[in-house]
N, C-alpha and C positions, 0 to 999 in steps of 0.2 A: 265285647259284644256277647249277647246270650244266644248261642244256637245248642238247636235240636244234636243229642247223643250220637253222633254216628258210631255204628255200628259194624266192623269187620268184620267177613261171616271167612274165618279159611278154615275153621271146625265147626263139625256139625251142622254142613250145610246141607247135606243132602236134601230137603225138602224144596230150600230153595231154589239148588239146582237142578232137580228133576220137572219142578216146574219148568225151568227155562227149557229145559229140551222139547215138553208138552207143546209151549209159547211159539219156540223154535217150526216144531210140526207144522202145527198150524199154521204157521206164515208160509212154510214151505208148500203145504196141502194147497193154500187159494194163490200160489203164485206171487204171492206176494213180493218175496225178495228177489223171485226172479224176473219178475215185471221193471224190478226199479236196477234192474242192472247187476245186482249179487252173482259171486257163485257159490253153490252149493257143495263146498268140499269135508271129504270124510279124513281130513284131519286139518292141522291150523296152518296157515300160509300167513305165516308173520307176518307186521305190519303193511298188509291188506288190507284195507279199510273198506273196501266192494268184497270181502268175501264172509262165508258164513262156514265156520264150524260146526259141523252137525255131527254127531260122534256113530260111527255103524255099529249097531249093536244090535242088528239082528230081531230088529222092530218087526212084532208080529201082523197079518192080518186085522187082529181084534185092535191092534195097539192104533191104526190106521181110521178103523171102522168105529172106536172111540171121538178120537182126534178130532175127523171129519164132521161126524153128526152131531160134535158141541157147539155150541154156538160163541161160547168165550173164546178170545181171539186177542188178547192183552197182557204182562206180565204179572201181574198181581189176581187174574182169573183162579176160576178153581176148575181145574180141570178134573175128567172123571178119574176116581180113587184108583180104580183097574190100572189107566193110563199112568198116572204117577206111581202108582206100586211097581209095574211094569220097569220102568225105568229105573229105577232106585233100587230093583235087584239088578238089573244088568249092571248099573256104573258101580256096581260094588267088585264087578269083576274086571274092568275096565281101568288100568293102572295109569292114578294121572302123578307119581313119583315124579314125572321127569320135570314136572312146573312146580313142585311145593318151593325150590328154591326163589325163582320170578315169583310166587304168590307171598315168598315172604316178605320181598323185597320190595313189591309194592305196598304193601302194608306199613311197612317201614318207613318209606318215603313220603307215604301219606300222612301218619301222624307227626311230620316233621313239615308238612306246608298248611296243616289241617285250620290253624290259628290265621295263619294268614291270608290263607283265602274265606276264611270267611270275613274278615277283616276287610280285605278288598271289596266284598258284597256290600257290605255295609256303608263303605265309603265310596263305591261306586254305582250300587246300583239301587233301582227303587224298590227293592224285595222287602221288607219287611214286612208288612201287612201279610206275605208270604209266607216270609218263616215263621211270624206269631200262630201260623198254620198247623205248625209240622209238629208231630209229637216227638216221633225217632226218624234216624232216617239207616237202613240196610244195604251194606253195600256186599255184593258177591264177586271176588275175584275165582276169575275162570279161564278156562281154555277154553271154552266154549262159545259161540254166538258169532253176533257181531263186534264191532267194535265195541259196541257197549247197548245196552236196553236199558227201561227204563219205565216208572208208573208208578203214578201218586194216591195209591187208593186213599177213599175218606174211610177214616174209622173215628164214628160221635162226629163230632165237630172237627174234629183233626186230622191231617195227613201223618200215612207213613209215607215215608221215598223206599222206595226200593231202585235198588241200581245194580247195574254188573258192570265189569268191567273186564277187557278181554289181557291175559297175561303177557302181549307181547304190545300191550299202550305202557306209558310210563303212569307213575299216580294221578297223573293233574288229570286224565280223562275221566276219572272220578268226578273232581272238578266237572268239568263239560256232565257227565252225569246228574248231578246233583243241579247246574243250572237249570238244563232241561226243564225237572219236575219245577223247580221253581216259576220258570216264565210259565206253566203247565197252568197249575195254580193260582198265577197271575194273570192270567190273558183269557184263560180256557181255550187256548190254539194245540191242540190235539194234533190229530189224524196221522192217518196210515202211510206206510213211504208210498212217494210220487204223486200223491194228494196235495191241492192248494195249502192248507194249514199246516200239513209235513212239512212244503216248502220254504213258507214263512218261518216259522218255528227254528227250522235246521240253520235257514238264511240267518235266522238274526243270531244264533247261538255261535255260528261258523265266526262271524263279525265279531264276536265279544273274543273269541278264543283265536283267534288270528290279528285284529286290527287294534287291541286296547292290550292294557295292563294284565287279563288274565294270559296275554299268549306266552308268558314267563313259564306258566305250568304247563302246559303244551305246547312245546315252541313248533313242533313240525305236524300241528293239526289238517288234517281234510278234511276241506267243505264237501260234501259228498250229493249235495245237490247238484253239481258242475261235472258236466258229461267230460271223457276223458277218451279220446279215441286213438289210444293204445291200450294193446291188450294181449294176452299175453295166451297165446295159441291153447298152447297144451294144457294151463289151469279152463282153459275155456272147455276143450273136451273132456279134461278128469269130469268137470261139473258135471257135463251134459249126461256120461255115462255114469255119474253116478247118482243124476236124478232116475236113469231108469232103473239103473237095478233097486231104487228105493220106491217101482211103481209109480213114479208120479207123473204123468204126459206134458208133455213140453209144448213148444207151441210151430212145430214143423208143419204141422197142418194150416195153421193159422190162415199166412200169405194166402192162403186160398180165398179167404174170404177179402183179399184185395178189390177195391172196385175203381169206375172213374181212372182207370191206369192208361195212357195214349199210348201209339203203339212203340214210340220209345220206351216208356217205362216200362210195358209190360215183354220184350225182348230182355232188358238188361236184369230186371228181378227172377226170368226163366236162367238166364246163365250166371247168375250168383248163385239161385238155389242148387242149382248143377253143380257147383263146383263147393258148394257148402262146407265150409270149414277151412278151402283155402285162398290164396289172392289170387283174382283177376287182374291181369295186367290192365294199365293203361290204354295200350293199344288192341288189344282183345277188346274192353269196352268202345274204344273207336271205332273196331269193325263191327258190333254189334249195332249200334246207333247208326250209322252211316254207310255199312255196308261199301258198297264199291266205290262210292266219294269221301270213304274216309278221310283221302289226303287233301283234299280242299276243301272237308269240313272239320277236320280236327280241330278240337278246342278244348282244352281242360276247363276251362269255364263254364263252358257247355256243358261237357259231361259232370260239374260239382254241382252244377243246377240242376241237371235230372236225377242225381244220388241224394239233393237233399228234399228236392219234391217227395221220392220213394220213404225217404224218411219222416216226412208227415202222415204221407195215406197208409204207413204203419200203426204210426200214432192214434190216428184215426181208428182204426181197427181192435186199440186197447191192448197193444206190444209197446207201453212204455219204455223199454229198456232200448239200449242202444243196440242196434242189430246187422246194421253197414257200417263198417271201418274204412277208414283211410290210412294208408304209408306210403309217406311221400319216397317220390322216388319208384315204387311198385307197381298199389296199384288199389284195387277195393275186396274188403272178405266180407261175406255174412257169415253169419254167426248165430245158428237159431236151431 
């Protein structure tokens, strides 16, 4: 089969990468990764596929006040020159030695499955008319991001892919990268995480890379659309305080704007927020909902129907992310 050059950027990436960090901002600035669940940590928590690397480096005012009043909001954007300049002198001072050896190594393993996944494409799927699309395609291995990003700009008639891919995924999420662009191009199903066409998109690529022949390259992919309520306390608050000291408002205030709440729900949302950040017992929510007849109205049932109501009139209010946990055996934590 004839595919598009890929391209391994591990020298002389810095353009690329500092756009990601731009890319990165900006999802951070409108909430975006934190709406769909992400955390936002200032260094990488390996195979995390809910969390985002964002590297602290001491992002100025101006770098912020760039950021925000762009309106580009995609990997392949051109973000302002200021902002990239910005960037691209910090990570120069920013030592990423300790991943050249993982950046070799997937690179390595990529040119060693590279033939046969495209080989699979071809004999599994209907991409062609796709690929006759694509000129090059760039991929950037990183410590940085997400799992991976992703964006097919047109150049003339043709696509570039641009990809990244995070150093502690194996090569095949390259793979899963490169799909991406492809159903991108194929479907024109876009959009932003937690968005109907995000869903789609993730849903169907999760299916190829989990349920058919490519989960060979990926064998231990997350579908990352699928809510997962375990969580892991302490990455929860590294995130929280290290959205503020990077400025960004969270959404504590938010619940405020809860409405429609009966006077169960609005009792049991006051003593979550109370105790915010750690678990409420079972029986603490029993006394709260039931007060002095707790014992002859106690119900876990009961109380998982009023924790998952609370969990739409969240929803409702534009707190995509999951934001009541359960641990069985315990009890319920917000998380916000």
């Amino acid at each position: 089969m004839n595919y598009p050059k890929v391209n391994i950027l591990a020298d002389n990436q810095e353009d690329f990468e500092a756009k990601l960090i731009c890319f990165l901002a900006k999802g951070i600035s409108m909430n975006t990764y934190q709406d769909g669940g992400f955390l936002i940590l200032p260094h990488l928590e390996a195979n995390n596929a809910k969390s985002v690397f964002f590297p602290d480096l001491g992002y100025s005012a101006d770098f912020w006040k760039y950021i925000n009043v762009n309106g580009n909001k995609n990997l392949s954007a051109d973000f302002p020159k200021k902002a990239i300049d910005e960037v691209k002198n910090k990570l120069k001072l920013y030592s990423k030695d300790i991943f050249a050896p993982d950046i070799a190594k997937i690179k390595s393993d990529w040119e060693k499955i590279e033939v046969d996944f495209f080989a699979d494409v071809e004999r599994f799927l209907d991409f062609k008319k796709a690929i006759d699309k694509v000129f090059k395609i760039n991929i950037l291995i990183t410590p940085f991001g997400t799992r991976g990003s992703f964006n097919p700009p047109r150049v003339g008639n043709k696509f570039n892919l641009n990809v990244t891919s995070r150093v502690d995924c194996p090569a095949g999420n390259i793979a899963s990268g490169i799909l991406q662009n492809l159903y991108i191009i194929e479907t024109w199903i876009g959009g932003e995480i937690g968005d109907d066409n995000y869903v789609k998109r993730m849903s169907a690529i999760s299916f190829l890379m989990q349920s058919t022949i490519f989960n060979k390259y990926y064998p231990n992919y997350d579908d990352l659309t699928k809510s997962k309520f375990t969580i892991n306390k302490e990455l929860v608050l590294q995130s929280n305080n290290y959205l503020e000291k990077l400025g960004i408002k969270n959404n504590k205030n938010v619940l405020n704007k809860l409405r429609d709440l009966t006077k169960q729900e609005e009792r049991v949302i006051k003593e979550l927020i109370l105790n915010n950040g750690s678990y409420v017992t079972f029986d603490r929510i029993g006394e709260t909902l039931w007060g002095e007849k707790v014992y002859e109205k106690y119900s876990l049932s009961a109380m998982a129907k009023v924790m998952e109501n609370l969990r739409k009139k969240i929803k409702v209010i534009g707190i995509n992310k999951e934001v009541i946990f359960t641990k069985r055996s315990k009890g319920y934590m917000l998380i916000i």
